[in-house]
N, C-alpha and C positions, 0 to 999 in steps of 0.2 A: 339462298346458298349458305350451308352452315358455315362458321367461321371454324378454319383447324386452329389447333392448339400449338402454340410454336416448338418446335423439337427442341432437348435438353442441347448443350452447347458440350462436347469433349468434356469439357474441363466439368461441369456440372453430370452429365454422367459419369464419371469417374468416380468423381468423390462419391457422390448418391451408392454406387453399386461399394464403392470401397468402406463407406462409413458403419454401415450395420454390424459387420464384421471384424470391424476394430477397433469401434469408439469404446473410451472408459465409460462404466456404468458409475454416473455421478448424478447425486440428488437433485441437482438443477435442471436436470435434464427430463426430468419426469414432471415438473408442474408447468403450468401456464400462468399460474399467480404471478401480474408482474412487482407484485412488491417482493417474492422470493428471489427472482430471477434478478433486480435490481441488487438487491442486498448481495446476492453471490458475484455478477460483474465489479461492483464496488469493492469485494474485498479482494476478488483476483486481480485489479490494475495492479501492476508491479510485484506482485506476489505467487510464487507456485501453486501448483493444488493442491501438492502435499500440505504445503503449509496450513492454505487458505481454508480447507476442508473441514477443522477441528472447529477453527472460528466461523464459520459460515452456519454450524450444526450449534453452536454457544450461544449464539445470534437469536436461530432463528428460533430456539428454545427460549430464552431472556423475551424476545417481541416478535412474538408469531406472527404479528400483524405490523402495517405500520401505525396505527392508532398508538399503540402500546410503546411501541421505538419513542413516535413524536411526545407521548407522556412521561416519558423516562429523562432524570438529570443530566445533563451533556458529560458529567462528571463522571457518570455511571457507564456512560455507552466508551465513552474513553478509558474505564479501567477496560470493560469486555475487550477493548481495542489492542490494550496492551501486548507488544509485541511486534505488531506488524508493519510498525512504521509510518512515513509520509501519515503523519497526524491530523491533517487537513483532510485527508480524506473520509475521517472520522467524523471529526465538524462539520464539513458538511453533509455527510451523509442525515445526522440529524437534523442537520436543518432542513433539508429537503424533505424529509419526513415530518418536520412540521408542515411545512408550506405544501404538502399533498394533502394532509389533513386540513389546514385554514382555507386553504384558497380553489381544493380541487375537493370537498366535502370528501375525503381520504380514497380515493378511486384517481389512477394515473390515466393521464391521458392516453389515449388507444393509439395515435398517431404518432410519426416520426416528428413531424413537425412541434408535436403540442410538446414532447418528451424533452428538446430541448428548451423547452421553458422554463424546467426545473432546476434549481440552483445543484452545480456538481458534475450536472446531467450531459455530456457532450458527443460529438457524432459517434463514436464507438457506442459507447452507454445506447443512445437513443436508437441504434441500429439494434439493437441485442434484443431492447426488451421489444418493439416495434414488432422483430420479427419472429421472433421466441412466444413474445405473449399473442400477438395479435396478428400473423402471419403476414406480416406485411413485406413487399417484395424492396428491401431498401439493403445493401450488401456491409458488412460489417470490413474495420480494416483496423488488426491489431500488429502488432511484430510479426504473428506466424502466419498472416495471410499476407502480408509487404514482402516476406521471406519466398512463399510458396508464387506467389505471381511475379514478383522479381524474378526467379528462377526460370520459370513456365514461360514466360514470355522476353523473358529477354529485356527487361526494364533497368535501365543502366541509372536513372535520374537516383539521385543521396534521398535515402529514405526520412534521416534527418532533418531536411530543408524542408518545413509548412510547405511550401509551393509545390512536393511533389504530391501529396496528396490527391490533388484534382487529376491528376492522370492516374495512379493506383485503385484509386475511386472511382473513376469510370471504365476503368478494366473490369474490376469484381461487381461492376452495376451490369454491364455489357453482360457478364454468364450467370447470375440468379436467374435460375427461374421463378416464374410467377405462380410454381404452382406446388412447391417445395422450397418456400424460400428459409423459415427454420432450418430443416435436416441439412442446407448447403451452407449457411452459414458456420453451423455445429460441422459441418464434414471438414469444410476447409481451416477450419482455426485447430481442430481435432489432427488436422492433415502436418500440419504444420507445428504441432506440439509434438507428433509420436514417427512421422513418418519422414518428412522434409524438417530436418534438426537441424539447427544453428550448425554443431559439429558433427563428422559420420551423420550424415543422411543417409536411409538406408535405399541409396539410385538403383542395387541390382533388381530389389522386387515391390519397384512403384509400377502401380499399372497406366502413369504415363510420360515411362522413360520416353518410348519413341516421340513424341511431341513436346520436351523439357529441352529449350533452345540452349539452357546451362550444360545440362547433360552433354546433347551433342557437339557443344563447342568447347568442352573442357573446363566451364567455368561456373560451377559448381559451388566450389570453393571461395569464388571473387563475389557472387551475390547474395544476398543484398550489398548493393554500397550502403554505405553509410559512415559518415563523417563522425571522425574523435569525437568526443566530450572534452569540455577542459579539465586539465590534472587536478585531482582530488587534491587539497591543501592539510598538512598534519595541523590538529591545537592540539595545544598542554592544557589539561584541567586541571586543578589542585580541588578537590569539592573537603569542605569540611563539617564533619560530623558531630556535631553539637552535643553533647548529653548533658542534661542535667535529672538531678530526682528522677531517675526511669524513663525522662521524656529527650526528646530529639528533636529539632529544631530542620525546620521544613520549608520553603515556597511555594507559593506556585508560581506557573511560568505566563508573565503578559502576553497584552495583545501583539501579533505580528512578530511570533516567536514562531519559532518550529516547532517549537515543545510546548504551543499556550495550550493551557489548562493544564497542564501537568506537572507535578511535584517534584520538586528537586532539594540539593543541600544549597549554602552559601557554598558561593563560587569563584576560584581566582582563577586565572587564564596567566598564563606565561610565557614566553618565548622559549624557553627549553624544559627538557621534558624535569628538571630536579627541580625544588623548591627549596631553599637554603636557610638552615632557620633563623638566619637574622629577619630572611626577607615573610617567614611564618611569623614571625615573633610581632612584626609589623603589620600583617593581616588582621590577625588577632586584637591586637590592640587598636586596630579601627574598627573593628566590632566590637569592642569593649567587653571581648570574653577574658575572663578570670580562668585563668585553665590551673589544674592541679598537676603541678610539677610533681608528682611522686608517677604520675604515666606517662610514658614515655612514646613522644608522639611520632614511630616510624609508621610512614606511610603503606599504603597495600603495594603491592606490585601494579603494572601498569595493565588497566581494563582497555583492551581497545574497540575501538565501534567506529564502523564505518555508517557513513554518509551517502546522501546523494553525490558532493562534492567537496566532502569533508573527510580525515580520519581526523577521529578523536583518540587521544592518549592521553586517561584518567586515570589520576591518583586519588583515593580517597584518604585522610586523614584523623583515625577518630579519637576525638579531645572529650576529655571529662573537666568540665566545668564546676570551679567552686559557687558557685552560684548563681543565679540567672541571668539572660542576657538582658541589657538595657531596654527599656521601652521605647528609645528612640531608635535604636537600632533594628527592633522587630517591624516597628512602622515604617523606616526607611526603605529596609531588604527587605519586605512582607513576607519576616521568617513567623512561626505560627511553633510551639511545642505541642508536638504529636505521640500517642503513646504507640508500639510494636504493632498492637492490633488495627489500632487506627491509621498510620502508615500503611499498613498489609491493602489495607481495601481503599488509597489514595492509587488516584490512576497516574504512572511514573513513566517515562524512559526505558525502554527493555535495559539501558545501562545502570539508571539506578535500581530497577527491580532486581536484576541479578545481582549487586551488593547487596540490596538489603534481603534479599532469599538468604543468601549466603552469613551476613554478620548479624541482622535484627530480625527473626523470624518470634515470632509472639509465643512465649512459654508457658 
């Protein structure tokens, strides 16, 4: 007796007939390399496409391969990075591109299972490349697929809470099918970028109003739950810009920073957003800079940059030095004198990049 083929489920028909004719034509979409399709999930966590699109093509031109990524400076993959934020995600992506190269002779695991092995690597990731590179039938679960089945089905659990996971995940495991499991992952997270939107969803021309429990109950608008964040906290920065003889005085940022491995100025923090120059005058002379009282040190206006759970409100400061700073003070703050050019290609803070775009561009 032959064995039938299980029939698609609604919800995987749907998408299937709706995806062809309205997915965006995006370069990830056309390889099976899972080192491409890895590198584009990693740069779109927390990131638009628009954004992610520019750096994902910088990328993949810079280490076509991962051989190339894993051989590259972590210093270097973090200037490419510049911009995009959540800086971790950077680090480890090179690292994990080492450890495919060492430990997996530079070829990714083919399986869902083996994919979370990799350092970075977690069930979304592992579900992507699983199903994308190697058509494995294992269902993907990001914001717009939590979005689109909270709605569809009527899932009232706080998308927030770890714990609801396991029920989300076996809804979107329930309608994959086995035999298109790629195109329904791409349908549904596609479904849920362009068609099921956070805000205005467009419900008059889904083709499945009639079976969206949201739709028919008026609640739409109420799904997904999903539980606050805690309130973002304001700092004050005062950063101070060091010159001396042409050069600028730099960090880098330690281990178990937000910003490690990346370059910054000395830095005071404050309780309110002014810095008062008794209380400058005092900075200064714990760095033991010699500043040249003939400039006059008013600060920039205030840079703001937000956070995961931060706004920052940054002043920079920039002081012309009569003479260099102490040697104990360069090995304490592991400040470094850097010349325009050399700064330009130090990987920064999209906050300090945009100052020094702005005031130290190399002449």
């Amino acid at each position: 007796m032959t064995k039938q083929t299980p029939q698609p489920s609604f919800l995987a028909s749907a998408l299937l007939a709706w995806y062809p004719r309205h997915h965006r034509d995006l370069p990830w979409r056309h390889t099976r390399d899972p080192y491409a399709i890895w590198l584009s999930e990693v740069i779109l966590q927390q990131t638009r496409v628009a954004q992610g699109l520019p750096y994902y093509n910088t990328f993949l031109a810079a280490y076509p391969t991962v051989q190339a990524m894993a051989a590259a400076p972590e210093a270097e993959v973090l200037r490419y990075w510049q911009g995009l934020g959540y800086y971790s995600r950077a680090r480890n992506m090179h690292q994990t591109a080492r450890q495919v190269v060492e430990e997996y002779g530079g070829h990714f695991p083919s399986a869902y299972v083996g994919l979370l092995q990799l350092r970075g690597i977690g069930p979304y990731t592992a579900a992507a490349i699983a199903s994308f590179a190697f058509d494995e039938a294992v269902a993907v679960l990001d914001g717009n697929v939590y979005r689109v089945l909270a709605r569809l089905f009527g899932l009232h659990s706080d998308i927030a809470a770890p714990s609801s996971r396991k029920e989300f995940q076996a809804v979107a495991d329930q309608h994959i099918p086995a035999t298109a499991p790629a195109d329904f992952n791409q349908a549904i997270m596609e479904f849920g970028a362009i068609q099921c939107t956070p805000a205005k969803p467009d419900c008059l021309f889904c083709p499945m109003q009639a079976s969206c429990w949201a739709f028919q109950h008026g609640q739409v608008a109420l799904l997904p739950v999903k539980s606050k964040g805690k309130k973002a906290r304001t700092r004050h920065f005062h950063y101070f810009v060091l010159r001396y003889g042409g050069l600028v005085y730099l960090r880098e940022r330690g281990e178990k920073d937000i910003w490690q491995g990346l370059y910054d100025f000395a830095l005071a923090e404050t309780d309110a957003p002014e810095l008062p120059p008794a209380e400058l005058a005092r900075h200064l002379e714990a760095l033991g800079a010699s500043l040249d009282t003939r400039q006059a040190a008013e600060p920039t206006a205030a840079y703001r940059h937000v956070l995961s759970h931060q706004k920052l409100e940054v002043r920079f400061h920039d002081l012309l030095l009569t003479e260099a700073l102490p040697t104990a003070t360069l090995r304490d703050l592991g400040l470094r004198a850097y010349s325009p050019a050399e700064i330009e290609a130090l990987p920064k803070p999209q906050l300090i990049a945009n100052y020094v775009e702005q005031n130290l561009k190399p002449r």
